[in-house]
C-alpha positions as CSV (number, residue, x, y, z in Angstrom):
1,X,-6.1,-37.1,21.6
2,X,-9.3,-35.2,19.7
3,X,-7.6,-32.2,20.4
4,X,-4.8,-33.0,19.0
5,X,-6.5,-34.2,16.0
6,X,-8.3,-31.3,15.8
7,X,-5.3,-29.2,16.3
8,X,-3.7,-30.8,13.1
9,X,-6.5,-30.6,10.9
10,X,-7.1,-27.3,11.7
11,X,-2.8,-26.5,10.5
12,X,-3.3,-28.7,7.6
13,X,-6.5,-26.3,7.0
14,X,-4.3,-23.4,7.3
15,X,-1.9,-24.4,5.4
16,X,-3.4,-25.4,2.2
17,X,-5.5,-22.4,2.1
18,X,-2.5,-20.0,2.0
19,X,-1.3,-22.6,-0.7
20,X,-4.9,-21.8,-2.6
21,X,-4.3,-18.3,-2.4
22,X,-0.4,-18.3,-3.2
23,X,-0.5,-20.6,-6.0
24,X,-1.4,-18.3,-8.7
25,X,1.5,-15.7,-7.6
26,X,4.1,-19.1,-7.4
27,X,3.1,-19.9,-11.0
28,X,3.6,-16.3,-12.2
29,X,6.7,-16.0,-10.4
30,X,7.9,-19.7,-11.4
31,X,6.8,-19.2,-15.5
32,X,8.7,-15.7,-15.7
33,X,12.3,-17.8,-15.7
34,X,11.0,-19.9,-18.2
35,X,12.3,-20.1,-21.7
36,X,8.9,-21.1,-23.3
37,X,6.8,-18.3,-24.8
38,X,4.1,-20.3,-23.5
39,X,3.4,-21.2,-20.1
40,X,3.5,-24.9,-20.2
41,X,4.4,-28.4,-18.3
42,X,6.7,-29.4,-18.2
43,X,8.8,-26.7,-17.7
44,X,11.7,-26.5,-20.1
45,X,14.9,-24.0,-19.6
46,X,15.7,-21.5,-16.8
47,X,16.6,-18.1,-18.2
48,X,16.3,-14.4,-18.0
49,X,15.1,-13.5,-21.3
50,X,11.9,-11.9,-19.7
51,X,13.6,-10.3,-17.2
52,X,16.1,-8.8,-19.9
53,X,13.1,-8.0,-22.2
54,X,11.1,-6.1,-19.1
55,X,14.5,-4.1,-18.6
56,X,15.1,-3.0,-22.2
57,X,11.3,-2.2,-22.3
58,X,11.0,1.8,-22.7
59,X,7.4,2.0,-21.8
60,X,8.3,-0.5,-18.9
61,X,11.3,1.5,-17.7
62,X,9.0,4.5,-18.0
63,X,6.4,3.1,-15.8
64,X,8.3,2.0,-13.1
65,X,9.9,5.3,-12.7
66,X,6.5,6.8,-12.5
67,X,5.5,4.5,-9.8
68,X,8.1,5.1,-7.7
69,X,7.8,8.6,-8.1
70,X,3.9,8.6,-7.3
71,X,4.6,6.1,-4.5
72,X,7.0,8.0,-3.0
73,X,5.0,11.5,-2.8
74,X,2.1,9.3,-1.8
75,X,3.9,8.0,0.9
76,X,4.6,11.4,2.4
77,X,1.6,12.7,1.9
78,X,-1.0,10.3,2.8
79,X,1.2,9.8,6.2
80,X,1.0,13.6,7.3
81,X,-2.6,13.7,6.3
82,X,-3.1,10.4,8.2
83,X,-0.9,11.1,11.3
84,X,-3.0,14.5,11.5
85,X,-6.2,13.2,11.3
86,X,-5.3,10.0,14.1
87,X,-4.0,13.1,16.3
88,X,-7.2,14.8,15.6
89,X,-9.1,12.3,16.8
90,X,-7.4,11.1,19.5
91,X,-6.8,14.5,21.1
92,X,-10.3,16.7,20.1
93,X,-14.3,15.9,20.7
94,X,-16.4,18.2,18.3
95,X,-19.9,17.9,16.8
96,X,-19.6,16.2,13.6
97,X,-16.3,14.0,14.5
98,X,-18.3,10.4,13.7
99,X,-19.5,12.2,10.2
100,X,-16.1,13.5,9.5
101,X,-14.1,10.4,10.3
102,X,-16.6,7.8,8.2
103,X,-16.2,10.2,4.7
104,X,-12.8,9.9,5.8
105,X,-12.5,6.0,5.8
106,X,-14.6,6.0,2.5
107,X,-12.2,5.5,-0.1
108,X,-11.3,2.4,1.2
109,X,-14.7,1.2,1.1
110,X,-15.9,2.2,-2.4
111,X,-15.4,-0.4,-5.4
112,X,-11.7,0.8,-6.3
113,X,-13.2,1.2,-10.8
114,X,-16.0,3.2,-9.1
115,X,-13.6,5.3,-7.3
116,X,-10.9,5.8,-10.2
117,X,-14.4,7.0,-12.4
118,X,-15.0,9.4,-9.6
119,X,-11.5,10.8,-9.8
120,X,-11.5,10.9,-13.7
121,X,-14.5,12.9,-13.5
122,X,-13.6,15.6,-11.0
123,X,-9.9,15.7,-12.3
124,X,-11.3,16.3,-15.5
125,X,-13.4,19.0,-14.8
126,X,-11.1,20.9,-13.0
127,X,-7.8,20.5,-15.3
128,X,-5.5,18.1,-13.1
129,X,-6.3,15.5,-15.5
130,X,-3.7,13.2,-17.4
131,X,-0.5,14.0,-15.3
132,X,1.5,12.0,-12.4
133,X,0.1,14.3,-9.8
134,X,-3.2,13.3,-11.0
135,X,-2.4,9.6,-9.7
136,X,-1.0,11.2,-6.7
137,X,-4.3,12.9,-5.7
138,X,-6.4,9.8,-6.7
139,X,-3.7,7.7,-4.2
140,X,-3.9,9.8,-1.3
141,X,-7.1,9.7,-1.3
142,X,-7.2,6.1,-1.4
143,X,-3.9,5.8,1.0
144,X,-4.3,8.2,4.0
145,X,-7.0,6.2,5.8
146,X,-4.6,3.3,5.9
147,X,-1.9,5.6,7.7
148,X,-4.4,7.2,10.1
149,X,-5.5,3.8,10.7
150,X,-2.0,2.8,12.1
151,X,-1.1,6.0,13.3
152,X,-4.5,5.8,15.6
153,X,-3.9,2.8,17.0
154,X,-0.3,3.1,18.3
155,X,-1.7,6.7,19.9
156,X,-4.7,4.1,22.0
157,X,-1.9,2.3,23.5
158,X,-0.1,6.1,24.6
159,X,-0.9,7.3,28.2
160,X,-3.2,10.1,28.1
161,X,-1.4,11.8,31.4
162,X,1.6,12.1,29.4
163,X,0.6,15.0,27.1
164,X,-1.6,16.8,30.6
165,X,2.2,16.3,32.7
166,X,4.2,18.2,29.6
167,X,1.6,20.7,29.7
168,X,2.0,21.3,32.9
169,X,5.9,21.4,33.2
170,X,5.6,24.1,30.5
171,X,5.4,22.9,26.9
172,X,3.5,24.0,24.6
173,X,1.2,22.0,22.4
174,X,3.7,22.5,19.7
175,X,6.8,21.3,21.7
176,X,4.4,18.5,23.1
177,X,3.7,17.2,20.1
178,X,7.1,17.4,18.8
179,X,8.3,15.8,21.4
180,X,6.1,12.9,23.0
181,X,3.8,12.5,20.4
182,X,6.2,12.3,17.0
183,X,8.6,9.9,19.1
184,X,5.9,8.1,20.5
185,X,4.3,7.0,16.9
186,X,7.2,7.3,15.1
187,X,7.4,3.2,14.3
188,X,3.9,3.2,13.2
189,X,4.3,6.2,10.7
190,X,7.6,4.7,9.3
191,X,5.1,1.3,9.0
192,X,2.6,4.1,7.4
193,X,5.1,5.1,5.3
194,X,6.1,1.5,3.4
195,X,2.0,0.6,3.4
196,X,0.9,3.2,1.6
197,X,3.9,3.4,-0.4
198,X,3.3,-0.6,-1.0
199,X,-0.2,0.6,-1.9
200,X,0.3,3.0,-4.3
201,X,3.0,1.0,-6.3
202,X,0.7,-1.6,-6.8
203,X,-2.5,0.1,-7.5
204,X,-3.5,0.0,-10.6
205,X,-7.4,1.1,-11.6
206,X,-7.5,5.0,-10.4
207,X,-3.5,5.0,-12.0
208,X,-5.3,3.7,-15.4
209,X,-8.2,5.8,-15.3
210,X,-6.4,9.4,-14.2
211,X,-2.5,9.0,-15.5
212,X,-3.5,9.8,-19.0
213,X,0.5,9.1,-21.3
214,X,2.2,9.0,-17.6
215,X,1.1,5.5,-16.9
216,X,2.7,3.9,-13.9
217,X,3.6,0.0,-14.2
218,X,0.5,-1.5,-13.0
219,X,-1.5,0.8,-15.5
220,X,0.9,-0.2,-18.0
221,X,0.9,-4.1,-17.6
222,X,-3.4,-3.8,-17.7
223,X,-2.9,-1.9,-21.3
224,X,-0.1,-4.7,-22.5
225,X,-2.7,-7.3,-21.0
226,X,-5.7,-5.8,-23.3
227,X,-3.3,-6.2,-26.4
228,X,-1.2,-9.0,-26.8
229,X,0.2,-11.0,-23.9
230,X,3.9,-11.7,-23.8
231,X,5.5,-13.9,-20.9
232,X,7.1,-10.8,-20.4
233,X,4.1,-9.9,-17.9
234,X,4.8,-12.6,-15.8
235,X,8.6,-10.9,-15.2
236,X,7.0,-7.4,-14.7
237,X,4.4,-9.0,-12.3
238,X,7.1,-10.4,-10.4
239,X,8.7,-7.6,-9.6
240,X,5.9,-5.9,-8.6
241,X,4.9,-8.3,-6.5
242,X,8.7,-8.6,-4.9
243,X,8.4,-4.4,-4.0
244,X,4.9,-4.7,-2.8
245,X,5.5,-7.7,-1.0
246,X,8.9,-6.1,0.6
247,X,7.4,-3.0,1.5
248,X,4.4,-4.5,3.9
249,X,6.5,-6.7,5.3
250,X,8.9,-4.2,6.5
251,X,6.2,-2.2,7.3
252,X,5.3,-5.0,9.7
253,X,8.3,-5.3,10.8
254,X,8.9,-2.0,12.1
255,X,5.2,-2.8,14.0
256,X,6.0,-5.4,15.7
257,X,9.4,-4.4,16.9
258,X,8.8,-1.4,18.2
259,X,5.7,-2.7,20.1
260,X,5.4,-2.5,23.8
261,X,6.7,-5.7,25.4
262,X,3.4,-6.4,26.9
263,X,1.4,-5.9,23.6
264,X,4.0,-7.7,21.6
C-alpha cells in the first residue's frame, strides 16, 4: 500500500513538472491563434492573422530560408565530422586522444554568448565575418559533438571481431568501413542528422552575433524582441518550436527503432 502511494506521488511529481516546464511553450503556442494584440484572459477569437502576418513578413520569410539553409549544411557537416571523430576513437589509441577528445566536446560546454563572442572575434579577424557560412562554421562547431556523441555510442554496442573477421576475409579498411561500419551506424547518423539539424535551426546567439544582414529566424525574432513586440512572435515562435520539436523526435525515433532488441 506505501508503495503504491509512493508510486503515485512520484507520477503526479512527474507529471506536473513537465507541466512547469511546458507551460510557457503552451501559452506561446495557445496566444499565437489569438485575435487580441495583447495576450490576455480570457481568450477572445481564434484566427490566423499572426500566422498570415509571419507569412507575408519579408524579413521573416528571409530568415527562415536562411535557417534552413544553415541547418541543412550543418547537418551534413557536423555529421561527417562527428561520425569521423566517434570512428576515430573507437578504432585508434594515440598519445593525446583524452586532450584531443575534451577540446572536442568543448563547445558544448562553454556559455553559448561566450562562444558566439569567440566566433565573432576570430571570424572577424580573418574575413568570414557577416555571411551564412559564417553561421555555418559557428554551428558546426557547436553541433559535431552532438553527432559524435551518437555516432559513438551506437559503435560501443558493435562487435569489435567484426571489423578483425573482414580484415581477414580480404577487405580493406576502406571496404570495411563502407561496408560494416556505415550500415552498422547508419540509424544513429540519420538521428545525427535531424539533431543537429534541430540544433542549428533553433540556435540563436552565435547566428546573432556572426550572421551580420543574413540573419536566420531565431536571430531575427531576438532583434524584433529588442524593438517592438508584436503577437506576431508568438506565431514565429510556434513554428520554430513545431520544426525543432519534429526534428528530435524523429531523431529519436530512428534511435529507438533501429536499436538492438536486447538494448531496446
Amino acid at each position: 500500500m506505501i508503495d503504491r502511494l509512493i508510486n503515485g506521488l512520484f507520477r503526479v511529481y512527474i507529471l506536473l513538472a513537465i507541466l512547469f516546464i511546458l507551460m510557457p511553450i503552451l501559452t506561446l503556442v495557445v496566444f499565437s491563434f489569438n485575435i487580441n494584440r495583447h495576450p490576455r484572459l480570457p481568450w477572445s477569437e481564434f484566427s490566423f492573422i499572426w500566422y498570415e502576418a509571419m507569412w507575408n513578413d519579408p524579413a521573416m520569410q528571409s530568415g527562415f530560408v536562411n535557417s534552413l539553409i544553415v541547418a541543412a549544411c550543418v547537418a551534413v557537416i557536423a555529421t561527417f565530422i562527428g561520425f569521423c571523430t566517434a570512428y576515430l576513437d573507437y578504432r585508434f589509441r594515440f598519445r593525446g586522444k583524452i586532450a584531443i577528445l575534451a577540446i572536442f566536446f568543448m563547445p558544448p560546454t562553454i556559455p553559448i554568448v561566450i562562444l558566439g563572442m569567440v566566433f565573432l572575434v576570430y571570424l572577424a579577424k580573418i574575413g568570414l565575418f557577416g555571411e551564412l557560412y559564417s553561421v555555418v562554421i559557428g554551428h558546426v562547431a557547436y553541433c559535431a559533438p552532438f553527432a559524435m556523441a551518437l555516432v559513438r555510442m551506437r559503435l560501443a554496442q558493435m562487435d569489435e571481431n567484426l571489423e578483425a573477421a573482414a580484415w581477414n576475409l580480404g577487405a580493406s579498411e576502406w571496404t570495411t568501413i563502407r561496408e560494416i561500419i556505415i550500415p552498422f551506424t547508419r540509424p544513429a547518423i540519420i538521428a545525427a542528422l535531424f539533431l543537429t539539424m534541430a540544433v542549428s535551426f533553433d540556435e540563436y546567439m552565435i547566428a546573432w552575433f556572426v550572421s551580420g544582414l543574413n540573419e536566420t529566424l531565431p536571430a531575427r525574432i531576438l532583434a524584433v524582441l529588442q524593438g517592438q513586440v508584436t503577437p506576431q512572435i508568438n506565431a514565429v515562435g510556434s513554428v520554430v518550436f513545431v520544426i525543432s520539436i519534429s526534428l528530435v523526435l524523429v531523431a529519436q525515433f530512428v534511435l529507438l527503432v533501429r536499436r538492438p532488441q536486447g538494448s531496446r
